[in-house]
N, C-alpha and C positions, 0 to 999 in steps of 0.2 A: 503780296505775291508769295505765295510761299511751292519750292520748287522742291520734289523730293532726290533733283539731284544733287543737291546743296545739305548736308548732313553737318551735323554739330554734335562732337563725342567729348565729353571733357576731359578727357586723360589722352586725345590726340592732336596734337600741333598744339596742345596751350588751348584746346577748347574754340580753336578758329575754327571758322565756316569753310571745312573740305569738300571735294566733289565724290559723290557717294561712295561715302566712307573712306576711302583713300588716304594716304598723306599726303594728296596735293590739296593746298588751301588756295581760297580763290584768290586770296591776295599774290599768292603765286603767280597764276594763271592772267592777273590783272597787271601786275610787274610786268610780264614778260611778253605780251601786247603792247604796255606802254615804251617800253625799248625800243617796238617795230618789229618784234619778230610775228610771222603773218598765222593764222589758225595752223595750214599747214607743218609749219615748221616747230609749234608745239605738238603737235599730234604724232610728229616725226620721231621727240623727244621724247614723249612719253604715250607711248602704243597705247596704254592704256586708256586714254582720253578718249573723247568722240566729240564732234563737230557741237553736238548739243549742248554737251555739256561746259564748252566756252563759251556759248550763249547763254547759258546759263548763269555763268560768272557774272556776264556781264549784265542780266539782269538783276542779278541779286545785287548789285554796286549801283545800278538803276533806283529801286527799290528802295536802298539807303540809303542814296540822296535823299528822292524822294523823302523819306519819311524827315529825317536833316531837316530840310524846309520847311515839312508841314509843322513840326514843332516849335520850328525858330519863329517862327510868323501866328 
């Protein structure tokens, strides 16, 4: 799956996977779902965001697994 709102700059956040372009990584956006805080309440935090592009996150963490398994197996 490759999603172009998912970007990788190497001289931004250490080269993590941001949401286009940005310096939010999606491990960010993955963090702060995993505490419970709801789409809304990041989009609140950072205007900048959009609906998509948290589903985006969490496809690309999708994906990763995914790929995690196919290798190990």
């Amino acid at each position: 799956m490759t999603d172009s709102r998912i970007t990788l700059e190497p001289g931004k956040r250490g080269g993590r996977p941001c949401i286009r372009g940005l310096r939010i990584s999606v491990y960010d956006v993955l963090e702060m779902l995993a505490e419970g805080m709801s789409e809304a309440e990041i989009i609140e935090d950072f205007t900048e965001l959009e609906p998509a592009d948290i589903r985006a996150c969490l496809a690309f963490a999708a994906d990763r697994e995914h790929n995690l398994y196919t290798v190990a197996v």
